[in-house]
N, C-alpha and C positions, 0 to 999 in steps of 0.2 A: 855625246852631248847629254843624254839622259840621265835626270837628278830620281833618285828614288822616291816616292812616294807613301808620305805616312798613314799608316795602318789606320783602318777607322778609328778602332776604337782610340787612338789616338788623342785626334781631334774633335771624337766625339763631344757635340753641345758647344764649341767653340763657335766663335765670329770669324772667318775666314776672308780678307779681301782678294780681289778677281781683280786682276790689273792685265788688260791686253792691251798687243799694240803693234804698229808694228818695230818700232824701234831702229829706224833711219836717219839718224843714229840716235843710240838712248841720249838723253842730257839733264844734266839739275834740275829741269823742270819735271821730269821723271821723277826721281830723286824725294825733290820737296812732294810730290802727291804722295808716292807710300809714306813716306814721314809723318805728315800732315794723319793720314790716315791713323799711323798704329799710334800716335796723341791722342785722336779720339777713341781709343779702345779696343782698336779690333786686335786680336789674338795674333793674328801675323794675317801675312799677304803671299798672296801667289802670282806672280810676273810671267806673263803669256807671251813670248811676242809671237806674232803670227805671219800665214800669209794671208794680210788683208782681203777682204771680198769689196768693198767700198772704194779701195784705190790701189794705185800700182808701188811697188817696191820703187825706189828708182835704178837698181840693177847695180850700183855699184860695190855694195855691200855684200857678202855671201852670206845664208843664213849661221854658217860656223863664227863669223867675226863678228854679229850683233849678238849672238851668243856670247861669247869671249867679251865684249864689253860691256854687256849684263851681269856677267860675272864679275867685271871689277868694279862695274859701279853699285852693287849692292852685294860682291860677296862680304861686308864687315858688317853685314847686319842680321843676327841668329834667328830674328825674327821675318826674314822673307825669302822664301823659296822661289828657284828659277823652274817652272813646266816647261819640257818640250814639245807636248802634248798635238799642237798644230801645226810645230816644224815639220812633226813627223809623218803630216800628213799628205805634203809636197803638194796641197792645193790648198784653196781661199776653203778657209772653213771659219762659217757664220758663227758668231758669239751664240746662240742657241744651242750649237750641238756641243760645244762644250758646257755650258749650263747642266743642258741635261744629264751628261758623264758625270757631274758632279755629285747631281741632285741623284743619281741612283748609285755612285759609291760612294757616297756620305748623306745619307737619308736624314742623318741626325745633325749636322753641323748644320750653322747658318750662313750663308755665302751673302756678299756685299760685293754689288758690282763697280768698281770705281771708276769713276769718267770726268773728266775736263770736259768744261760746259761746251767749248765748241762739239763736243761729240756728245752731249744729252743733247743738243737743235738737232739732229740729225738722227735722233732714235725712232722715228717715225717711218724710216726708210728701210730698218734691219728688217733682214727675214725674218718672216712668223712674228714680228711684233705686234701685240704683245704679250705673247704667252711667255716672254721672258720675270713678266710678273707672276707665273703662277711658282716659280723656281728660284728667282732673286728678292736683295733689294738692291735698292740703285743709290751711292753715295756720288755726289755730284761737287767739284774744286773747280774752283772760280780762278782764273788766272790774272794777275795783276791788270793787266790792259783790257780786261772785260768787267763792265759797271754796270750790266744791267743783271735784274735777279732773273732765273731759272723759273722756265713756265713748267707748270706739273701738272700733266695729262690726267684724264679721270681716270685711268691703271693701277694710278697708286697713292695710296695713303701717303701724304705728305707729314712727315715727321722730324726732331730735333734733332741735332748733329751726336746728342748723346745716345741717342737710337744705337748708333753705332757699337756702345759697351751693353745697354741691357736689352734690345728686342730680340727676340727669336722669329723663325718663320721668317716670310716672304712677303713681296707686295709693301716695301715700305719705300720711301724716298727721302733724304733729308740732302740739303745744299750746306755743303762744310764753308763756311764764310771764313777760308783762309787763302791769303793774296801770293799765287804761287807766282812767282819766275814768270814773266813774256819771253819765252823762250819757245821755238816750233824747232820740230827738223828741217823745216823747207831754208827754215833761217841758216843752220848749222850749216847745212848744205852747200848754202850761198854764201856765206862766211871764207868756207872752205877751198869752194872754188876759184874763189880770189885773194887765193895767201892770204887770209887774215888769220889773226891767234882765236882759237876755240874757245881758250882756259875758262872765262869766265861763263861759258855756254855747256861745256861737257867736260870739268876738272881737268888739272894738272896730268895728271896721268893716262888722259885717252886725246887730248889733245891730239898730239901727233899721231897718232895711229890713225884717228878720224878725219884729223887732215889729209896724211897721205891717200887715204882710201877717196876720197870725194876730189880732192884737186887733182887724182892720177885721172877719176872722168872725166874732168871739164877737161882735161888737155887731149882726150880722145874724143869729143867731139868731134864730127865737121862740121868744116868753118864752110 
């Protein structure tokens, strides 16, 4: 599963986006956030998916097949990297302790944490929040079916979307006012469990695969 990882000096002094998740399963609304993202500047992105510490997997997925369709839904893009980094660590590991890996092997890069607003209401609850401020900044995507703006804590310097191509350092926050996809996994999910078609939810190409994997649960259910 493991993508190699570019050399400091690399990246050195880049914009780096931090995209975790857990990706049950990935979908276009995925998709449209790092998009959305590398429009506004940043250098490339890095796609985490994890085991959640905030909520459960729903078990039907292996982490080798959200893997596998991470890679087909953004391997045609040079500009974003798949991490296995908290696959590999076969427990819930907090977005902090990945931060900090980062923040100490790339001291020099600037890291951008990217979050769909339903998960910046809820950044009050991460461990050790918020010393995520003293290591990130926090870029926040608005999803079509949410119309209210983004409250910003006194953690962080509230900043423009173009933050994204010239800040450096940490401690900043800016809300990208672009109207991604109402698209959830829970949706995908429930889509799937009752024969319905994906395509418009997670492309042509993982449709079936995401379908089989989610309707083979609901049919293991008990009834």
């Amino acid at each position: 599963m493991a993508n190699p990882l570019p050399a400091q000096e690399a990246i050195a002094h880049q914009r780096i986006g931090l995209f975790g998740g857990s990706f049950d399963p990935p979908h276009l609304g995925h998709l449209a956030l790092v998009e959305a993202g590398l429009r506004c500047g940043l250098d490339a992105v890095w796609v985490i998916p994890a085991q959640p510490v905030h909520r459960q997997l729903s078990g039907a997925a292996t982490d080798a097949q959200r893997w596998a369709w991470l890679k087909q839904l953004f391997g045609h893009h040079p500009q974003v990297q798949l991490l296995d980094w908290e696959l590999r660590q076969e427990k819930p590991t907090p977005a902090i302790v990945t931060l900090r890996r980062c923040h100490t092997d790339y001291p020099t890069t600037t890291f951008w944490f990217m979050l769909g607003q339903d998960a910046w209401q809820q950044i009050s609850s991460w461990i050790d929040y918020p010393a995520h401020a003293e290591l990130c900044n926090m870029a926040i995507f608005r999803r079509s079916d949410c119309s209210d703006d983004c409250v910003i804590d006194e953690h962080w310097q509230s900043s423009a979307p173009a933050a994204l191509s010239e800040l450096r350092g940490h401690g900043y926050c800016c809300q990208i006012d672009v109207a991604l996809p109402a698209i959830s996994a829970t949706q995908v999910r429930r889509a799937a469990a009752a024969g319905e078609s994906l395509a418009e939810f997670v492309g042509a190409d993982l449709c079936h695969a995401i379908r089989a994997c989610y309707s083979k649960q609901a049919t293991q259910q008990p009834i």
